[in-house]
N, C-alpha and C positions, 0 to 999 in steps of 0.2 A: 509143300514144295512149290518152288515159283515157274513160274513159265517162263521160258528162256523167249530173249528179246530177238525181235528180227532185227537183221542188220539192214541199210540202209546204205545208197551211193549215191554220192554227190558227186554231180559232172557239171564239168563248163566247159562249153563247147566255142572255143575260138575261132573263127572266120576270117582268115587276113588278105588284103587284098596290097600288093605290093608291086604298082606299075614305075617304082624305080629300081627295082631288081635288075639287072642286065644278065642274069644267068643264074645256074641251079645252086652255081655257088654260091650268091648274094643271099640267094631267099634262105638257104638251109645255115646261114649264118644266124640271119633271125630268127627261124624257128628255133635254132640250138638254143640263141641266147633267150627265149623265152619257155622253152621246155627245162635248159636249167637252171633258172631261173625258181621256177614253179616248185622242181623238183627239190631243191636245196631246201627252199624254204618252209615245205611243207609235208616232206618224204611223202609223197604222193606219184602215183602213175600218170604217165605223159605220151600222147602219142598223135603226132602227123598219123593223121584217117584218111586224108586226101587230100588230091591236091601237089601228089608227090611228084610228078614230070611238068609241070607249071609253074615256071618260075615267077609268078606274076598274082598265085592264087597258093593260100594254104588251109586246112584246117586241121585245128590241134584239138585235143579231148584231155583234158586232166580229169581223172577220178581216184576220190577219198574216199574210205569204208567209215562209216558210224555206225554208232550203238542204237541207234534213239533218232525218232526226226527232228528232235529241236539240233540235238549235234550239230545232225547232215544238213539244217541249214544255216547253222551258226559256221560250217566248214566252207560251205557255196559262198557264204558273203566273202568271209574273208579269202576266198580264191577270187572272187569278184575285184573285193575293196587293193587285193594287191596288184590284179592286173591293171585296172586303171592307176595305180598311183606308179608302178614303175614300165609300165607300155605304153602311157596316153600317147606318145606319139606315132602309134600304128593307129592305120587305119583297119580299123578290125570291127568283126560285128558277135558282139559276145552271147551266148543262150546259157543259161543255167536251169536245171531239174534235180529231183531228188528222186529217188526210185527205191523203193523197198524191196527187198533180196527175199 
């Protein structure tokens, strides 16, 4: 019998910093259009952590489950490699980790 595989979660934690915002509306535009964004592309969980009564400041967490650590970092890239190709123009300060469940 084999041993059952731990799972693994890959997070990218987004940092946005958004001093042309004029209100909550502005900011939670951008988060929507990048939360689903993220979401569409990758049926993964999406979630403002903070940041949420600042219209000027957000931070989002995407997290994927894997099977395997090569997965969860072959999942982090490509949650990386998409946020830069379709967000480059926020100014955002991105962290990725992999965490074993």
């Amino acid at each position: 019998m084999r041993a059952a595989r731990r799972p693994y979660l890959a997070l990218l934690t987004v940092t946005l910093r958004l001093p042309e915002a004029r209100s909550l509306k502005d900011k939670r535009m951008v988060v929507r259009s990048l939360k689903d964004g993220m979401r569409a592309r990758f049926d993964v969980a999406v979630a403002e952590i903070d940041g949420l009564d600042d219209p000027h400041h957000a931070v989002v967490t995407v997290a994927g489950l894997a099977t395997g650590r090569a997965q969860a970092d072959a999942l982090l890239s490509k949650f990386e490699n998409h946020f830069a190709r379709r967000f480059s123009d926020l100014d955002a300060l991105v962290a990725g980790e992999v965490v074993e469940l």
